[in-house]
Backbone as JSON Lines, residues from 0, in Angstrom:
{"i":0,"aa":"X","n":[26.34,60.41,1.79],"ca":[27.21,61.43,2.31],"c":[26.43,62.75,2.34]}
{"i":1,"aa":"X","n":[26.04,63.59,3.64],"ca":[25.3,64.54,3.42],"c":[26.53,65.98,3.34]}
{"i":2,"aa":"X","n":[25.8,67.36,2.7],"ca":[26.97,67.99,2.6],"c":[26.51,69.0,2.85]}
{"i":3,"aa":"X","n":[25.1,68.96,3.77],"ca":[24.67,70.1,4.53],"c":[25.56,70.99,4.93]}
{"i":4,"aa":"X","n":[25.36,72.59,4.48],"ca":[26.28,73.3,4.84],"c":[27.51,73.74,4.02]}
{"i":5,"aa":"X","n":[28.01,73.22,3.2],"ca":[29.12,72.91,2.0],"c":[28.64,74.04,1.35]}
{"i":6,"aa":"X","n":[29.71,75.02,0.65],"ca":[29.47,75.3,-0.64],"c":[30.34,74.5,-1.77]}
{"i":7,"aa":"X","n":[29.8,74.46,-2.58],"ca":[30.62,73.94,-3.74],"c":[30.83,74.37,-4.85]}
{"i":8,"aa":"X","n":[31.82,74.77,-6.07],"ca":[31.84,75.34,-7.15],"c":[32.51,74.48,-8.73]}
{"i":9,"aa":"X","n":[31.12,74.16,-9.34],"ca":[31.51,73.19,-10.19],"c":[32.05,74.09,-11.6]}
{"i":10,"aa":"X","n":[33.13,74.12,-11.86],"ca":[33.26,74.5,-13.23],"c":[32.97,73.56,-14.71]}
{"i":11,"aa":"X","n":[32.69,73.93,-15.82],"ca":[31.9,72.9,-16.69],"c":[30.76,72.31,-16.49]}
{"i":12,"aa":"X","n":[30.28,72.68,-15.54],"ca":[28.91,72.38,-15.09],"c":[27.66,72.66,-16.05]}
{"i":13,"aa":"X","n":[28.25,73.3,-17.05],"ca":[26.64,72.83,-17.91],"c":[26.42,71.58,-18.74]}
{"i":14,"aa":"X","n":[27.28,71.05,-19.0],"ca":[26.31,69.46,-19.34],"c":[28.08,68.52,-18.74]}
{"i":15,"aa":"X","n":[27.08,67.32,-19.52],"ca":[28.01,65.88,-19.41],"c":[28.59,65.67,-17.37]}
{"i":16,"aa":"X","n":[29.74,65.31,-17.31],"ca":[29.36,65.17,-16.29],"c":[29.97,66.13,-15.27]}
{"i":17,"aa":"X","n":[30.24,66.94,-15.77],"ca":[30.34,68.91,-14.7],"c":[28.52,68.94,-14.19]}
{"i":18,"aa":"X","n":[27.33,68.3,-15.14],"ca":[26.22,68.62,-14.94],"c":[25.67,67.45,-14.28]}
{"i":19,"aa":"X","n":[25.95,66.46,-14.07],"ca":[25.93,64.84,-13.24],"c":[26.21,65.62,-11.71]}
{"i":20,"aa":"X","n":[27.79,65.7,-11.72],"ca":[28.46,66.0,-10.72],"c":[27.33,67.4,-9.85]}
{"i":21,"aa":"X","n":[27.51,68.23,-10.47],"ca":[26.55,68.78,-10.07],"c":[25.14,69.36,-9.48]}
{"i":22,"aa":"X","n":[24.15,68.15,-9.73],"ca":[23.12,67.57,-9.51],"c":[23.29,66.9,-8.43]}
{"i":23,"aa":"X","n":[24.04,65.82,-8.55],"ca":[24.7,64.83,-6.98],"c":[24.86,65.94,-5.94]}
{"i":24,"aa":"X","n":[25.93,66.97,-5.97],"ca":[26.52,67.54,-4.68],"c":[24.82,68.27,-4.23]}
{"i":25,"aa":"X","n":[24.24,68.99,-5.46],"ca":[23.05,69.68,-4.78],"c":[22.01,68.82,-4.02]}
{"i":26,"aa":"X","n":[21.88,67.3,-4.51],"ca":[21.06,66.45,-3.65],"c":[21.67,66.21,-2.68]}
{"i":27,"aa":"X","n":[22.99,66.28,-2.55],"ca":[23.41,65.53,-1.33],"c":[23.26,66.63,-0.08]}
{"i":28,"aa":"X","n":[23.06,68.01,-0.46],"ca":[22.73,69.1,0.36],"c":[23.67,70.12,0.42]}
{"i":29,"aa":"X","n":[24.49,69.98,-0.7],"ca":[25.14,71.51,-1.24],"c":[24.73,72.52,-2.0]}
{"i":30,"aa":"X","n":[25.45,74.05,-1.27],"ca":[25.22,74.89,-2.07],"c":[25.48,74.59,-3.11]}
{"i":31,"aa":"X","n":[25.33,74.86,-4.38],"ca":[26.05,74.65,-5.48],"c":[26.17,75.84,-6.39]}
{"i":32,"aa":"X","n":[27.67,76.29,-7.16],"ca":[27.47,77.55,-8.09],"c":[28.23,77.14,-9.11]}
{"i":33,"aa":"X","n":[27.2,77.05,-10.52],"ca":[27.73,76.0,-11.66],"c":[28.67,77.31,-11.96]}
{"i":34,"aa":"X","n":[29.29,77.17,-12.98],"ca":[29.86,77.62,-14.3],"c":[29.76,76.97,-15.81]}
{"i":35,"aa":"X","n":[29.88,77.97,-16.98],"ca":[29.78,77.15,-18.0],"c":[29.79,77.97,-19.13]}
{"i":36,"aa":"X","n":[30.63,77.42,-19.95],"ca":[30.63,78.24,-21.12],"c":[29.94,79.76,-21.77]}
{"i":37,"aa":"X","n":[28.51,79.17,-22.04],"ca":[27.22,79.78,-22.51],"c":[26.24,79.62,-21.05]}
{"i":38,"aa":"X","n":[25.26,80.54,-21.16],"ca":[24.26,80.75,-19.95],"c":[23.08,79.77,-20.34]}
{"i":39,"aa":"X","n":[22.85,79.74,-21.59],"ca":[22.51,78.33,-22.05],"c":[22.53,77.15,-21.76]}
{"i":40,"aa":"X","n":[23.76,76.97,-21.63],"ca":[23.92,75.02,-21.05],"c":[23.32,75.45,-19.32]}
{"i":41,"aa":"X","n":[23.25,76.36,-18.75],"ca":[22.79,76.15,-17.45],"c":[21.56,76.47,-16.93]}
{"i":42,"aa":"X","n":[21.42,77.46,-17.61],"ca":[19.8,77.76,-17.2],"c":[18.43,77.13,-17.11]}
């Protein structure tokens, strides 16, 4: 599924699977803009 063009906004996105999920949409060719607790789990 390509998602060229998409933005997407994952909340919990610094680990488990907010950070799975996240990884997927950006390969599949989304923008992606995590969120997450601490700046830590994302950076």
């Amino acid at each position: 599924m390509s998602l060229e063009g998409r933005g997407v906004v994952v909340t919990g996105g610094g680990r488990g699977i907010g950070r799975a999920v996240a990884r997927r949409l950006a390969e599949n060719g989304a923008a992606v803009v995590v969120s997450a607790r601490t700046t830590d789990e994302i950076e």
